[in-house]
N, C-alpha and C positions, 0 to 999 in steps of 0.2 A: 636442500631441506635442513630446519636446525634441527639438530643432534638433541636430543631428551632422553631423562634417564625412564625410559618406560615402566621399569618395576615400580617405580617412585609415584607416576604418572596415576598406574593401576591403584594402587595402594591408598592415593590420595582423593581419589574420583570421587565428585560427591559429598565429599567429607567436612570440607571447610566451605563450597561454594553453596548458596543459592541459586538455583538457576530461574531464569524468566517462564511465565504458564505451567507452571509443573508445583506439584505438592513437594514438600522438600523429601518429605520421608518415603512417596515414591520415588526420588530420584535415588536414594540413598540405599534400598534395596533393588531400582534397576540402575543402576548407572550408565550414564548417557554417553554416545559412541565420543574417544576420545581422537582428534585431529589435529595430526603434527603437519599435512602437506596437501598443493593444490598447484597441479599445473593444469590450463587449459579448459576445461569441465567437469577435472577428474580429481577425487579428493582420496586423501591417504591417512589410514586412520594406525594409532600407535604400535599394531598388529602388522600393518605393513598391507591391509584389507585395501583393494582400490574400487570406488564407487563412480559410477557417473551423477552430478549431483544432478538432481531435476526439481529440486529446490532453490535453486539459486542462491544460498546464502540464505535470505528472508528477505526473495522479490526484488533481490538487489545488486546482486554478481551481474549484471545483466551483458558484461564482455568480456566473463569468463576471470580466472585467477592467474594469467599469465598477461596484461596487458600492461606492455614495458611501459610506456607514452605517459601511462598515469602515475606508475609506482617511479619512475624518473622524475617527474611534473613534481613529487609528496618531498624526494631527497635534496632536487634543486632550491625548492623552495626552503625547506628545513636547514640548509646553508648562507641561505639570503638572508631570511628572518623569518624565523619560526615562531611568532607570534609576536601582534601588538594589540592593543583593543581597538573597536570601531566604535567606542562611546565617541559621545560629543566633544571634537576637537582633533581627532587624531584620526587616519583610514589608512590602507596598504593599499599597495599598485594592485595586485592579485585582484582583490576586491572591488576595484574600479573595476577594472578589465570585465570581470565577472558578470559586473552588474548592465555592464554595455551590452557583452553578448547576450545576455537573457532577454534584454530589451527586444535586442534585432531577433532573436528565436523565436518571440512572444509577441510580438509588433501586430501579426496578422490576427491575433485572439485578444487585442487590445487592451493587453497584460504590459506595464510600459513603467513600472521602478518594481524593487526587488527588497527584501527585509531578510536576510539571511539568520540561522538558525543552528542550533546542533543537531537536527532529524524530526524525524515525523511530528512525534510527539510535541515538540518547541514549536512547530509549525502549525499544527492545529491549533493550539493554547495561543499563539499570533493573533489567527485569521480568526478568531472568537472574539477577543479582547478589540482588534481592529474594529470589526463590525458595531459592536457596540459602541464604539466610540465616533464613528461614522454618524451613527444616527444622533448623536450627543452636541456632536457640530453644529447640524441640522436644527437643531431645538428640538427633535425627536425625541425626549428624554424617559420615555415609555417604553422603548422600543431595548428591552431587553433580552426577551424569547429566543429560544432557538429551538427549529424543528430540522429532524432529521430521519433517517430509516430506518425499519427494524433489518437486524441483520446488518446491518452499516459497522464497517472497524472504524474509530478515529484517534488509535493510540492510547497512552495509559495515564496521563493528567487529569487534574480532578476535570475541567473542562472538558476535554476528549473523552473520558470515560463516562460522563452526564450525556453528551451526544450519544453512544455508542446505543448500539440497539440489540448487544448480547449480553443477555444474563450473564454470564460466567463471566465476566469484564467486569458488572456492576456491582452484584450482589455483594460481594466480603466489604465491600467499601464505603455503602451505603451511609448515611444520606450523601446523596450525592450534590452538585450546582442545583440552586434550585430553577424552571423557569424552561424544561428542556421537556420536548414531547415525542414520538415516535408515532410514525406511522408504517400500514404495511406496504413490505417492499414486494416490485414486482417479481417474482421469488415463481416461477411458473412450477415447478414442482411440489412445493408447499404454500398453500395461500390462504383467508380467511374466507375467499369469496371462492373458492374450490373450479376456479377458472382455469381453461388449456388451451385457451389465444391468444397468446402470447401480445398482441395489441390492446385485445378487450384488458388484458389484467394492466394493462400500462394505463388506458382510459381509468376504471377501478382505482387505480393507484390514488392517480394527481386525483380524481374526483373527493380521495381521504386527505389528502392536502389541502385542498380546498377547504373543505370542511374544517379541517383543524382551524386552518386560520380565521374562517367566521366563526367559531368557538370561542378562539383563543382572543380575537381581537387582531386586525391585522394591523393596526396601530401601536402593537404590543410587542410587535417579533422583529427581531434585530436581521436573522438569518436561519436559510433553509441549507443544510451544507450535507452531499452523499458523495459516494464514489463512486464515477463514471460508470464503473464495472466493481460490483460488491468483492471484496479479495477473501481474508479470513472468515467474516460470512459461512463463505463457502463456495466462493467465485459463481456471482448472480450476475450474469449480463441481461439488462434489463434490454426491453421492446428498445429499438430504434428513436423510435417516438416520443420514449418517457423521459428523457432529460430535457428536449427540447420543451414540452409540455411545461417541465415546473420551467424554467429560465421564462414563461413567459405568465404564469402564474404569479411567479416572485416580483417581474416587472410591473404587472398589472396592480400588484399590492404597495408596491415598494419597499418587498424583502429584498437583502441580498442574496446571491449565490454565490455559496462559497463552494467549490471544484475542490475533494480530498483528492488531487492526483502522485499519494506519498507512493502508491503501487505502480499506476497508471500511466504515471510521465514516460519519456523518453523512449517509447516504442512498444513498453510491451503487449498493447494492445492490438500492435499492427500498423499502429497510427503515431505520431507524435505524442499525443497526447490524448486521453479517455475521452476527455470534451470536444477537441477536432473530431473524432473519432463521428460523435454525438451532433456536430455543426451548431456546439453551445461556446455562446462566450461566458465563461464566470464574473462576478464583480471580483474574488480571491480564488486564488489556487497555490494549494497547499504540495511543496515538494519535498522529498530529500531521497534515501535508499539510491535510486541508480544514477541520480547526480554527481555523486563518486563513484560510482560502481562498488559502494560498500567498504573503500578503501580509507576511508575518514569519513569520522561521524559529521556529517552538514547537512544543514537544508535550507529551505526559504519559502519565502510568500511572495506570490507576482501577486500583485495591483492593477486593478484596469483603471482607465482616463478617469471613470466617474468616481470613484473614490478617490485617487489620485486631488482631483480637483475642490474635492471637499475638503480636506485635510492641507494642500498648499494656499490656497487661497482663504484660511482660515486667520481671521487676526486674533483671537482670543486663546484662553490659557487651551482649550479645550480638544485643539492642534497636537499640542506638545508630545510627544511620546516617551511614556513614560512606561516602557517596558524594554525588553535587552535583556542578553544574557552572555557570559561573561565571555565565550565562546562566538559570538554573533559577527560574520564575516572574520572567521578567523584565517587568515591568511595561508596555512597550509592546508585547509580544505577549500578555499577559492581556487588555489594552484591545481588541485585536483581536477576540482569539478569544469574547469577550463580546459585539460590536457581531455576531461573525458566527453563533454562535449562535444569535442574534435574528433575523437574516436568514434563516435556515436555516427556523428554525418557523414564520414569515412566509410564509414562499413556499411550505409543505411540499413542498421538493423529492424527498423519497423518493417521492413519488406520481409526478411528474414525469420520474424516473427509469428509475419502473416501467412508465410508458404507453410514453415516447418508447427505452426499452433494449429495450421489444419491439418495436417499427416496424425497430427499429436490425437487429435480430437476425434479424424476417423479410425484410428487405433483404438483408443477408446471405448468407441461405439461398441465397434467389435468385439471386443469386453465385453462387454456389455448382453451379446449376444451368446456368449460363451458360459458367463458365470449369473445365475441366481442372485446372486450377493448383491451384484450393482444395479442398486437402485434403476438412479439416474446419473445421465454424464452429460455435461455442461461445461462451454468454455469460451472462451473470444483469444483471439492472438495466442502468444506463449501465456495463457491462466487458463488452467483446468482443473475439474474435478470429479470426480466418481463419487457417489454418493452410496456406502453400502447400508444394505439392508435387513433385515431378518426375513425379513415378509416383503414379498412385491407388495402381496395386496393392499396390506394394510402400513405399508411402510412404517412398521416397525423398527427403531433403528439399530444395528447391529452390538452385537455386544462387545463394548471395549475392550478386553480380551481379544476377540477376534479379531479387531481391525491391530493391535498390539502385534498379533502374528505375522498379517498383509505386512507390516513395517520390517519385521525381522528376516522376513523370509524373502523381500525385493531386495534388502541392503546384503544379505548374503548371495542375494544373487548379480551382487553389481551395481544397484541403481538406490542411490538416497531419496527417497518420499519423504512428505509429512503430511503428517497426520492430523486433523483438528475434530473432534467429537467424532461422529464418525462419515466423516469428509475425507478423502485422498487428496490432496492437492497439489499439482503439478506447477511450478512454476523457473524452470530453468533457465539458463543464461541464453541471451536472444542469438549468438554464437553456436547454438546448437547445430548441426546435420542431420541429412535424413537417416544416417547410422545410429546416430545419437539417437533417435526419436524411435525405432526400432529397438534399441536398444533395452529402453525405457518401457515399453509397450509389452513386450517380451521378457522382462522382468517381472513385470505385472500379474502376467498372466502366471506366470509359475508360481507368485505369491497369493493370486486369487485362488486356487485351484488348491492352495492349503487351508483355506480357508472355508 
């Protein structure tokens, strides 16, 4: 562990930082748990406090904070060449490598070149600008729109936050891209059409899809782009049936689909991927977070055959790509996300995902059945959530305060949560045990029962 002067630490918390989703002057009368250490799952905070995180970092630790292969993969590289740019003329071996293997991982979802990235955010703002330029090729030059989900996260760019379909994302920022629609997501606990069949609200759903597009003009929309499984939301795993529904809506129109898989990738749903998961192929899919396992900031955009092929076989300026960032395949984050790939098929953590995100889920329940407070509890693979409440009846939603306590009183008991409005959200490293998940559960409950 590195050595910090703690009183310094204490002293300084708060003071000079901004931190990300937080009011500053909240942070600055509560200040936020300070973290000097992480072996395994377990995080240590300047106190010497040990947690099990069941946050994963943010959806992203997904093989835990000891895995050598990566943090070896970041020093070897950072010896070799620690960075060169992948503009026009020059690339790094790392980044070939990289771009091969994504190929063959993505070959069977017909995802076949790659656009690297700094994270989520760079990735969404990609797979937006791409699309519309897609249809630009085509002589589509109408085709600007983009529809998306309420309740949908897609990062904090002006693009991504115009998709996003939570107020508290939007609103300070406002006006946002113009050209961007929301519809309702199939969201079984909260809905417009006050549906609890979970198919009938999937039908519901694309039937508001539908409809947007003959509103809007399907001749007008560039791309329809959600997240396999809703994350920040508040973890909404939609019907079975509703991703396949729009991939054949969008086909029908000649939207694309864009896959936001920045949460989704790489197992945590139990699956490879939200969209396998789903038996959807996207035209884009948006990655970063467990690419590295949060060890370097990167990400990227797979590409399926059909836009692939509009864009290479384009003779005109209209080809050209005329975006990048300065960071884009940066070669100590290719070396990464290569050592961690490895890891990943290694350990097959989607299995691991899918045993220990059901232990997680019927723990939950159980919760559930214990405490007043929770709502609803909802989840797929390692993503879950409790939804607390004031009122069953009227689901009223709990007062922030309250859920403020649920936070303080599970990390004093052991176990890091977070928090979103008043959402629990579970999403720990796919490494987890059935101790772990016990662990967790049982934190819970002692935090709910303060509550």
């Amino acid at each position: 562990m590195v050595a910090h002067d703690s009183n310094f630490l204490k002293e300084n918390n708060a003071r000079h930082l901004w931190h990300p989703m937080a009011h500053p002057a909240e942070m600055r009368a509560h200040p936020p748990k300070v973290l000097v250490g992480a072996e395994g799952v377990t995080l240590t905070d300047v106190e010497g406090h040990r947690t099990l995180d069941a946050v994963g970092g943010l959806w992203n630790v997904n093989l835990g904070y000891s895995c050598d292969p990566v943090k070896k993969a970041i020093a070897d590289q950072l010896n070799a060449l620690p960075y060169y740019s992948a503009f026009r003329g020059t690339t790094t071996g790392s980044a070939v490598e990289l771009s091969y293997q994504l190929a063959e991982w993505f070959k069977q979802d017909g995802l076949v070149r790659s656009f690297f990235t700094s994270g989520g955010s760079d990735s969404v703002e990609t797979s937006l600008r791409l699309a519309r330029q897609y249809h630009k090729i085509r002589g589509e030059r109408d085709r600007t729109k983009f529809l998306s989900l309420k309740k949908g996260y897609h990062g904090t760019h002006f693009g991504g936050a115009s998709v996003n379909g939570n107020t508290n994302f939007r609103r300070n920022y406002e006006p946002l891209l113009p050209g961007c629609f929301q519809i309702a997501s199939p969201y079984l606990y909260r809905n417009p059409f006050n549906e609890t069949d979970p198919a009938r609200l999937a039908e519901l759903c694309a039937a508001a899809l539908e409809d947007e597009i003959v509103f809007q003009g399907a001749d007008t929309i560039a791309a329809f782009i959600m997240e396999p499984v809703l994350g920040a939301g508040g973890v909404i795993p939609p019907h079975e049936s509703f991703m396949p529904k729009v991939r054949e809506i969008c086909d029908r129109h000649g939207i694309l689909l864009i896959a936001d898989e920045v949460i989704t990738a790489f197992g945590r749903t139990g699956a490879w991927t939200g969209s396998r998961l789903w038996g959807v192929k996207p035209d884009l899919t948006c990655m970063a977070k467990a690419i590295t396992n949060g060890y370097f900031p990167f990400g990227a955009v797979m590409i399926s055959e059909k836009v692939v092929d509009a864009f290479e076989n384009d003779a005109t300026a209209f080809g050209a790509i005329g975006h990048g960032y300065t960071y884009s395949a940066h070669p100590v984050g290719a070396a990464a996300a290569l050592a961690c790939l490895s890891e990943t098929k290694k350990l097959d953590v989607p299995a691991n995902a899918a045993l220990r995100g059901a232990e997680l889920l019927a723990g939950c329940l159980a919760l559930k059945e214990k405490h007043e407070v929770v709502g609803d509890v909802r989840g797929k693979g390692l993503m879950v959530a409790l939804e607390l409440v004031a009122d069953r009846s009227t689901k009223k939603p709990i007062d922030k305060k309250v859920i403020g306590l649920v936070f303080e009183k599970a990390y004093e008991a052991g176990v890091m949560i977070r928090v979103s409005g008043n959402n629990i959200i579970l999403s720990p490293p796919l490494v987890i045990t059935t101790s772990d998940v016990n662990k967790i559960v049982a934190a819970l409950h002692e935090a709910l029962a303060a509550a």
